[in-house]
C-alpha positions as CSV (number, residue, x, y, z in Angstrom):
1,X,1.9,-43.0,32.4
2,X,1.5,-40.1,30.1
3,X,-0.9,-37.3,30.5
4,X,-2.4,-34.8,27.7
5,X,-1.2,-31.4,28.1
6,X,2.2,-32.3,30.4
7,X,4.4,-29.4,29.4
8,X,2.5,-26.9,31.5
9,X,2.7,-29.1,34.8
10,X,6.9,-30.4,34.1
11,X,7.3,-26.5,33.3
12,X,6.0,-25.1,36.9
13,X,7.9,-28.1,38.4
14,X,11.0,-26.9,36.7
15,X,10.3,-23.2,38.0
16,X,10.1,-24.0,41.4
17,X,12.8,-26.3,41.7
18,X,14.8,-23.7,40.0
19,X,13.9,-21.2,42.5
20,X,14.2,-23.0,45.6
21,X,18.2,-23.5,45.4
22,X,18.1,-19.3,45.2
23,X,17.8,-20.0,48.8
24,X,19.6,-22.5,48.9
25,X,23.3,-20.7,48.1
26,X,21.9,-17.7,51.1
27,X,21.5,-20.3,53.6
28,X,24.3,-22.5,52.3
29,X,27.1,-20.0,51.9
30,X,25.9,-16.8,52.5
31,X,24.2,-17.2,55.6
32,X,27.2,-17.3,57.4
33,X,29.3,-14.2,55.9
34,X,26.0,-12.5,57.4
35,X,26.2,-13.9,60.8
36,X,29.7,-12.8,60.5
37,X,29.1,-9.4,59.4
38,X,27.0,-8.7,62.4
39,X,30.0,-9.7,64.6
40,X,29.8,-13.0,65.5
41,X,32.3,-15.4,66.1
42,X,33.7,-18.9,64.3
43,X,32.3,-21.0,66.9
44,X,28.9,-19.0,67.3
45,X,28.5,-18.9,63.7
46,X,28.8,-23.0,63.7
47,X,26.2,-22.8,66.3
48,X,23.8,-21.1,64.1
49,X,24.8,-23.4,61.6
50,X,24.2,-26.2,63.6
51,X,20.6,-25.2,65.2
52,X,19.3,-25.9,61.4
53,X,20.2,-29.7,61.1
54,X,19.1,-30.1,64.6
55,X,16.0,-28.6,64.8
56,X,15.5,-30.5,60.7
57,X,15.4,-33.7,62.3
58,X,12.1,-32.8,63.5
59,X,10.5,-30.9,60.7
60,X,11.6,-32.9,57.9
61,X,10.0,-36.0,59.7
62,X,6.6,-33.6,60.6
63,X,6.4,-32.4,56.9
64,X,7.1,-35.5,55.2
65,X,5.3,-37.8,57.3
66,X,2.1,-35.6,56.7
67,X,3.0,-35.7,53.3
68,X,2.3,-39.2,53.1
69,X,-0.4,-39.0,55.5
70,X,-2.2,-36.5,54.0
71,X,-1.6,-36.9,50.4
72,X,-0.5,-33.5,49.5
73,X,2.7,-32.0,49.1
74,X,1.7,-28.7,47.6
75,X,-0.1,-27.7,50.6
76,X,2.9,-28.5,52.7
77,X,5.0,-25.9,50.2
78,X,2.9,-23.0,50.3
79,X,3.1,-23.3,54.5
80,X,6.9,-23.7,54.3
81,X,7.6,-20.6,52.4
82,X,4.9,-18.7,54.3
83,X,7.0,-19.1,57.4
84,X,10.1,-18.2,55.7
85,X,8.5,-15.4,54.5
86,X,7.8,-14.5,58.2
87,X,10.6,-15.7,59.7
88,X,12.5,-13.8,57.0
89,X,11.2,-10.4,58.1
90,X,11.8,-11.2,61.8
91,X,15.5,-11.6,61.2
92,X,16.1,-8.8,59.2
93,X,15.4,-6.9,62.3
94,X,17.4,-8.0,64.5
95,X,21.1,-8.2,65.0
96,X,21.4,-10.3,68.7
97,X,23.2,-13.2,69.1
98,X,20.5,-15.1,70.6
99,X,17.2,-13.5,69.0
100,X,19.2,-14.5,66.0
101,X,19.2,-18.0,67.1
102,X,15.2,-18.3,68.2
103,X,14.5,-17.0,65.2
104,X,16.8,-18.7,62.4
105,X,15.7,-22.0,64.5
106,X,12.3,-21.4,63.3
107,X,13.4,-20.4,59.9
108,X,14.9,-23.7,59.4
109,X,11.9,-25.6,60.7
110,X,10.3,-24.3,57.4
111,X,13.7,-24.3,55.8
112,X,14.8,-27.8,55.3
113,X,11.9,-30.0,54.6
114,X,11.1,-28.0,51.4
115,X,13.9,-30.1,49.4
116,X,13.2,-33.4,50.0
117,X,9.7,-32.8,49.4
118,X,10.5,-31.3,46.4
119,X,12.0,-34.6,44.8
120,X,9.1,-36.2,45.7
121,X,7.3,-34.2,44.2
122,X,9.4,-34.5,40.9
123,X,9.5,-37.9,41.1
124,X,6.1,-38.2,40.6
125,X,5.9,-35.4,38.4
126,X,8.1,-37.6,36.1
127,X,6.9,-40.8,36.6
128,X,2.7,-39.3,35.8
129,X,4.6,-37.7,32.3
130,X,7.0,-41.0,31.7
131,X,9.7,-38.2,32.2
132,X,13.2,-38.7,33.5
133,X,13.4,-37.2,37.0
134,X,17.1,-35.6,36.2
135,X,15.1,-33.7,33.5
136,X,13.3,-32.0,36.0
137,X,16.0,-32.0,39.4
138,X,18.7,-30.7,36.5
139,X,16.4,-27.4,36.8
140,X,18.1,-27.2,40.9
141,X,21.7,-27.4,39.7
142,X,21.2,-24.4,36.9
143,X,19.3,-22.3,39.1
144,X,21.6,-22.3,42.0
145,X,24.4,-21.9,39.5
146,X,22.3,-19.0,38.4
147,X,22.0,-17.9,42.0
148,X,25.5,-18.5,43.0
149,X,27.1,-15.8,40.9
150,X,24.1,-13.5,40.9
151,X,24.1,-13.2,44.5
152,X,27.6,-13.1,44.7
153,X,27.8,-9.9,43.0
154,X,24.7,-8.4,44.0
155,X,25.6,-8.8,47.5
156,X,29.2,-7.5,46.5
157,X,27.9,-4.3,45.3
158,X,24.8,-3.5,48.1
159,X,26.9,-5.0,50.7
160,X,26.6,-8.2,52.6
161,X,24.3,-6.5,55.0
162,X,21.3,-7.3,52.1
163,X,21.5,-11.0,52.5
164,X,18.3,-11.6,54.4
165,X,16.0,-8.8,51.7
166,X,17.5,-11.5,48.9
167,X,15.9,-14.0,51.1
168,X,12.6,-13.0,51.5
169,X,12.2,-12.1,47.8
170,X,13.1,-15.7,46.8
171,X,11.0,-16.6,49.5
172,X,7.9,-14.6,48.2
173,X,8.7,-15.9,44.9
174,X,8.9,-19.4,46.1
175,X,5.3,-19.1,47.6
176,X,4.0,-17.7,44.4
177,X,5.4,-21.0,42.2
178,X,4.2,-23.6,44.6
179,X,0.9,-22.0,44.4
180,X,1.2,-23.2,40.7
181,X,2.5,-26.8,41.3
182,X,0.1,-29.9,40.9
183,X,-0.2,-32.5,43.5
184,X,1.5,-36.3,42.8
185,X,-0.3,-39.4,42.5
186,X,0.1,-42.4,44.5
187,X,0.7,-45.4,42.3
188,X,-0.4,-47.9,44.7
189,X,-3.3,-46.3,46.6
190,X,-1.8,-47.6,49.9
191,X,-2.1,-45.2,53.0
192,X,1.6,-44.8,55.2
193,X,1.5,-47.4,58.2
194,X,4.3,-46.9,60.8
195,X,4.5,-51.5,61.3
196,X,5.5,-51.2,57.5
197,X,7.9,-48.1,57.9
198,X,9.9,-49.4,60.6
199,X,9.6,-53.3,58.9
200,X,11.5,-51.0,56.3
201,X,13.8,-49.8,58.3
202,X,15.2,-52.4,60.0
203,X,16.7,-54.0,57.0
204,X,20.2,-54.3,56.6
205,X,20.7,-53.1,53.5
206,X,18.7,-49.4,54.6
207,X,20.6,-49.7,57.8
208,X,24.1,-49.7,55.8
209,X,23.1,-47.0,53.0
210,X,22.2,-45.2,55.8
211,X,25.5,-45.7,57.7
212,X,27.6,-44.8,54.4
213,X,26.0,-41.6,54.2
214,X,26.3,-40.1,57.1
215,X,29.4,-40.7,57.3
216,X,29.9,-39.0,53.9
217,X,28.2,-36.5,54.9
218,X,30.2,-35.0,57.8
219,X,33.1,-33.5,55.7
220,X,30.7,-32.7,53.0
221,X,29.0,-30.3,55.6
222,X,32.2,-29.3,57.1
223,X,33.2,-28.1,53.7
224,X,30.2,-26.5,53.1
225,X,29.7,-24.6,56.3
226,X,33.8,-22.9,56.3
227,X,34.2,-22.8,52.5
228,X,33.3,-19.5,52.3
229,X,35.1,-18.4,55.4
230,X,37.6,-20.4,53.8
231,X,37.7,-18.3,50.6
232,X,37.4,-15.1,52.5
233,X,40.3,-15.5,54.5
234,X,42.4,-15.9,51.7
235,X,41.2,-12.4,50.0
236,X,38.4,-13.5,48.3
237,X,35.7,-11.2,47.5
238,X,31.6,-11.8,47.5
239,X,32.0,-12.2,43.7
240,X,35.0,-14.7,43.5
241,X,33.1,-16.2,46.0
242,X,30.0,-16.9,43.7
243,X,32.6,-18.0,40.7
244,X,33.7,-20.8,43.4
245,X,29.6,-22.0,43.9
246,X,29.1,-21.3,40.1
247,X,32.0,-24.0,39.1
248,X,30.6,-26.4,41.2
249,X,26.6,-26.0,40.8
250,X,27.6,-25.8,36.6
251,X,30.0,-29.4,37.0
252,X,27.5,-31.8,38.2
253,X,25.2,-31.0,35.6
254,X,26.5,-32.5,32.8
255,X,27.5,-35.9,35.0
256,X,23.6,-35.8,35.8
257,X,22.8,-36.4,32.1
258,X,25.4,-38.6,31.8
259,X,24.0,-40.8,34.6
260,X,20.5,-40.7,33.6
261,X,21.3,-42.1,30.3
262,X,24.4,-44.6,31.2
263,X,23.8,-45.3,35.0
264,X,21.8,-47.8,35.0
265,X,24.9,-49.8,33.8
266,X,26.8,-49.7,37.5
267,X,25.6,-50.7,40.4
268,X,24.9,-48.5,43.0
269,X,27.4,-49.4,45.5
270,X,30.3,-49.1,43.5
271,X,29.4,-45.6,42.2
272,X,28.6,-44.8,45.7
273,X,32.1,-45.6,46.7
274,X,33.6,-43.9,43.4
275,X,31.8,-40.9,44.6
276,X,33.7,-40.8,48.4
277,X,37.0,-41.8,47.2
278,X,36.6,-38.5,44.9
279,X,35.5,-36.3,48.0
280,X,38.5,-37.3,49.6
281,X,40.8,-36.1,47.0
282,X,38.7,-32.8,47.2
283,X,38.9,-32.3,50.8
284,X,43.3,-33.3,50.9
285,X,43.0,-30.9,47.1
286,X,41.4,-28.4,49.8
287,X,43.9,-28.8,52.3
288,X,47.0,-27.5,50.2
289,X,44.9,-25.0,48.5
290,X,46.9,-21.6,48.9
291,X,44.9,-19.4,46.7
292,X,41.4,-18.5,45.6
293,X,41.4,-19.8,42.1
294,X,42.7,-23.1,43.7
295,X,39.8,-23.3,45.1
296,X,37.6,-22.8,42.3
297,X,39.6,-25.3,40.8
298,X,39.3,-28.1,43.6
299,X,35.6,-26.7,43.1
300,X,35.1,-28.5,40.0
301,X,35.5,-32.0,41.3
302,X,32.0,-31.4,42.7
303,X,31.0,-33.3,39.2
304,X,32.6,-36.5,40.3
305,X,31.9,-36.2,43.9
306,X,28.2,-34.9,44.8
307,X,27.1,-35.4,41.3
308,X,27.9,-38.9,41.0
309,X,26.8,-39.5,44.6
310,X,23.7,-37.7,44.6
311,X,22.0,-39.2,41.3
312,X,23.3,-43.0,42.5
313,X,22.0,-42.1,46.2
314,X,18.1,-41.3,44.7
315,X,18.2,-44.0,42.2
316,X,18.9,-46.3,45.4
317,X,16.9,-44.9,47.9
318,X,13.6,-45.4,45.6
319,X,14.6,-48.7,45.0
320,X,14.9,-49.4,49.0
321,X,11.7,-47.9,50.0
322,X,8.5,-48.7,48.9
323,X,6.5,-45.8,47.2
324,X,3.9,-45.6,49.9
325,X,6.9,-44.2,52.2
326,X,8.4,-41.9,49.4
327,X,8.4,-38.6,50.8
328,X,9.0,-39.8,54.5
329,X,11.9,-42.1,53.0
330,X,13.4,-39.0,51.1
331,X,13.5,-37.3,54.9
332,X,15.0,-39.9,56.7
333,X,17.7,-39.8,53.8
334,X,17.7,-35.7,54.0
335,X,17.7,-36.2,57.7
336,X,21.0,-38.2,57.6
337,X,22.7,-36.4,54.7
338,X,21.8,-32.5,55.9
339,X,20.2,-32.8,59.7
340,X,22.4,-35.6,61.6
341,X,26.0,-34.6,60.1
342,X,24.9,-30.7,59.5
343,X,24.5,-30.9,63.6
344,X,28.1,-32.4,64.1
345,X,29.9,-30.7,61.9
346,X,28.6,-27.1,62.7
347,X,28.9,-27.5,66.5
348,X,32.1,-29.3,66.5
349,X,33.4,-28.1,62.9
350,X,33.6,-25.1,63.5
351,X,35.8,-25.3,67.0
352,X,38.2,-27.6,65.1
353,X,37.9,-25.1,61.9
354,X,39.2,-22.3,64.9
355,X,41.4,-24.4,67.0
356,X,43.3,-26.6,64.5
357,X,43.1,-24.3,61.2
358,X,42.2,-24.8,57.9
359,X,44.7,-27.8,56.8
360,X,43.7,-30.3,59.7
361,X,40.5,-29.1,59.1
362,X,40.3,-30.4,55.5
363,X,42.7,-33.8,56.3
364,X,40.0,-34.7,58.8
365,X,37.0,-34.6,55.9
366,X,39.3,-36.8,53.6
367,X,39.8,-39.0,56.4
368,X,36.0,-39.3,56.8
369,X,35.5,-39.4,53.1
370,X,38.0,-42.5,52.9
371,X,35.8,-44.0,55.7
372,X,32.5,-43.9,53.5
373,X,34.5,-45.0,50.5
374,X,35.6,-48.3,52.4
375,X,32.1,-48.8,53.7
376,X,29.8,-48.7,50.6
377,X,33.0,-50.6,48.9
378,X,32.8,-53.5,51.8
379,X,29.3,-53.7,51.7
380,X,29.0,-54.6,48.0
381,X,31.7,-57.1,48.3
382,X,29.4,-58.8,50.8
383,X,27.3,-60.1,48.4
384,X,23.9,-59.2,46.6
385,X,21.1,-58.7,49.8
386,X,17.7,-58.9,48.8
387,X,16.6,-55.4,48.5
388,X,13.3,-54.9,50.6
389,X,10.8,-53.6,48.7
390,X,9.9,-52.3,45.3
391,X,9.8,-48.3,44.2
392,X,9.3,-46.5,40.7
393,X,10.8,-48.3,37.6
394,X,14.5,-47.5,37.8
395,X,14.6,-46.4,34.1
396,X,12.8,-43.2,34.8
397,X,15.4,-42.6,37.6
C-alpha cells in the first residue's frame, strides 16, 4: 500500500540504516585491533569477541519479542543507542582485561538487537510505500563501505587508541536518526502468542534453514573475527585494512540489485547452497593468501557469498514466518547467524587461530562451508515441504 508523502519516511529509513553499519565495521573489525592495542591476547581477544554472541542470545530475543509485543520498534532503537552511548563512555575509560569484559557485555546487550530490528523495520517501511526492501537495506552495504575506509584511515592517522570516541559519535548520531524513524504497521492486526511461535518453530522446514545456517555461519564468524589480525600480521596497515572491508561492503551491492529484480526466478535452496559452495572457495582462497592485496582480492567474492546468501536467506525467512512473529523471527535468524556461531567461533576460533595458524584455520571454515553447501543442497532434493505459514508478498522482497 502506498502512502502520500513516502519520500520523507524511506529517506530517514535510509539514514539510519546507513549509519548503523558505521558501528558495525568498529565492532566487526576494529574492535579487536583495540583490544589488541591495550595488550591483550589472541585467545582473550576471542573471549571479548565471544561474550557479544553470547550475551545476544538474550537481548535479541528481549528486544524483538517486545517488539512484537509492544508494537514499536522505534522506541526499542532510541534505548539501544542510549546504552551504547553509555556503555561507550564507560569503556573509553578503562583499559582492564575484565572491566573491559563487564562492560563490552553490556555494550552488546544494546549492540546486537539493533540489526535485526532494523530490517524489520525496513520491511515494513517498504511494504507501507510498495517499495523494494533492497532499496532501502542497499543503504547498510554503502554506508559501511563508506565507514570501512573512512575509519580505516582516520584511525590510521589519530591512532587506533581513538576507536571507542568513533563509536560514541556514531552512536550519538544513531540516537539522533532513530528519533526521526516512523513506526511499522502490522498487516494483520494479530498480537504475538508464544502456542503460535513455537507451532512455527517446530516445522521442519524452519528447523533445517535454521540448521544450514548455523553451520554457515561458523567460518563466516571465524573469518570475520581474525581477518583483520589476519591482515595485520602480514604488514597491513589501518588503511589497507579498510580497502579490504571497502572491496567487500562495495561487491554485494550490485548482486543485491541483481537479486531483487531476477531472484525471484531460483529457488531459495539452491541459491542458498550456491552461496556456501562460494564461501568455501573464499575461506581455501584465504588459506594460501600470502599477501595483503590477496586478500583484498579473495575480499571480493563477498558478492557471491554473503550477498547472494544474505538477500535469499530474508526473502525465505519472511516467507517461513508469519508476519505477526516478524521481528522475533528476524532474531531467532540473527540469533543463529551472529549469537550461536559468533559464541563458538570467538571462544574456540581464536585458540585454533593461535594454536594451529592461519592455514588450518581457514581449511577448517571451507570445510564447514562445504558442510552448509551439502545441507541446503540435500534438503531441496528432498522434495517441496509445505512451507508453514504466509509473510509479505515475495515481489517486494
Amino acid at each position: 500500500m502506498k502512502l502520500e508523502q513516502s519520500t520523507p519516511d524511506v529517506n530517514w529509513q535510509r539514514a539510519f540504516t546507513f549509519t548503523i553499519y558505521g558501528t558495525s565495521v568498529l565492532v566487526a573489525s576494529y574492535f579487536q585491533l583495540y583490544f589488541s592495542h591495550l595488550g591483550f591476547s589472541s585467545s582473550q581477544v576471542g573471549y571479548l569477541y565471544a561474550v557479544g554472541p553470547f550475551i545476544s542470545i538474550f537481548s535479541n530475543m528481549f528486544w524483538s519479542m517486545a517488539s512484537d509485543r509492544y508494537r514499536t520498534t522505534k522506541k526499542m532503537m532510541i534505548l539501544l543507542f542510549a546504552g551504547q552511548l553509555g556503555m561507550g563512555l564507560l569503556l573509553s575509560a578503562t583499559s582492564s582485561f575484565y572491566a573491559v569484559f563487564a562492560l563490552i557485555t553490556v555494550f552488546y546487550f544494546f549492540y546486537y538487537p539493533v540489526f535485526p530490528l532494523s530490517d524489520t523495520m525496513s520491511i515494513q517501511t517498504a511494504q507501507r510505500h510498495g517499495k523494494n526492501f533492497i532499496v532501502i537495506r542497499v543503504f547498510g552495504s554503502i554506508g559501511y563501505a563508506f565507514f570501512a575506509l573512512s575509519i580505516g584511515y582516520v584511525l590510521g592517522n589519530v591512532g587506533i587508541s581513538r576507536t571507542l570516541l568513533l563509536a560514541i559519535i556514531i552512536a550519538g548520531a544513531c540516537l539522533l536518526l532513530a528519533t526521526r524513524l516512523r513506526d511499522g504497521v502490522k498487516t494483520n492486526g494479530q498480537k504475538m502468542e508464544w502456542k503460535g511461535l513455537w507451532n512455527v518453530l517446530r516445522q521442519k522446514e524452519v528447523l533445517w534453514f535454521f540448521a544450514g545456517v548455523f553451520c554457515l555461519a561458523l567460518p563466516y564468524r571465524m573469518n570475520e573475527a581474525f581477518l583483520t589480525l589476519t591482515l595485520k600480521s602480514m604488514g597491513a596497515s589501518e588503511g589497507l585494512i579498510g580497502w579490504s572491508l571497502l572491496a567487500a561492503a562495495l561487491s554485494e551491492i550490485p548482486v543485491f540489485f541483481l537479486l531483487s529484480r531476477f531472484g525471484e526466478r531460483f529457488k531459495e535452496l539452491p541459491l542458498l547452497a550456491l552461496a556456501a559452495l562460494m564461501f568455501a572457495l573464499r575461506f581455501f582462497l584465504m588459506s594460501i593468501a600470502d599477501h595483503p592485496g590477496t586478500v583484498i582480492a579473495v575480499q571480493t567474492l563477498h558478492s557471491v557469498t554473503f550477498g547472494i546468501y544474505y538477500v535469499t536467506a530474508v526473502r525465505y525467512i519472511t516467507r517461513i514466518i508469519p508476519d505477526e512473529f516478524r521481528a522475533t523471527g528476524l532474531a531467532l535468524f540473527t540469533i543463529v547467524w551472529s549469537s550461536a556461531a559468533g559464541l563458538v567461533s570467538g571462544t574456540f576460533g581464536g585458540v585454533l587461530y593461535e594454536q594451529t595458524g592461519r592455514t588450518t584455520f581457514y581449511f577448517i571454515a571451507a570445510g564447514l562451508a562445504l558442510v552448509a553447501c551439502a545441507g541446503f543442497l540435500a534438503r531441496h532434493l528432498l522434495g517441496n515441504a509445505k512451507i508453514p505459514g504466509a509473510s509479505m508478498d515475495s515481489r517486494k522482497m
